[in-house]
C-alpha positions, 0 to 999 in steps of 0.5 A: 242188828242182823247186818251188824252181826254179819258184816263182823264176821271174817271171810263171810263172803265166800259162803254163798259162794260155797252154797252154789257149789254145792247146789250145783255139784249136787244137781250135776251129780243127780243129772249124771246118775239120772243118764247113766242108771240101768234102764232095768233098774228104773222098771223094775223101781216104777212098778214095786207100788203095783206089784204084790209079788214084789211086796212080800219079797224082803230087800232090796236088791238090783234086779 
């Protein structure tokens, strides 16, 4: 039943193909922002669990 459903549809081909475009343009997106982010930034993100005086500051502003 599914198969016939699928195979009446028009043009049902090129949506994996536009699944892995976006898959992949995302993932290259991430990688890229991953390279480029301020080392600054990423500190200052891992410590905020560890840091009480971070907790009580309200926002959330680049450092």
């Amino acid at each position: 039943m599914k198969k016939d459903i699928l195979s009446s549809i028009e043009n049902i081909e090129i949506y994996p193909i536009i699944s892995l475009l976006i898959f992949v343009i995302f993932f290259i997106g991430m990688f890229i922002w991953v390279i480029r982010v301020d080392k600054k930034y990423v500190d200052h993100m891992k410590e905020m669990p560890l840091n009480e005086e971070l907790k009580k500051t309200s926002g959330y502003e680049k450092v």
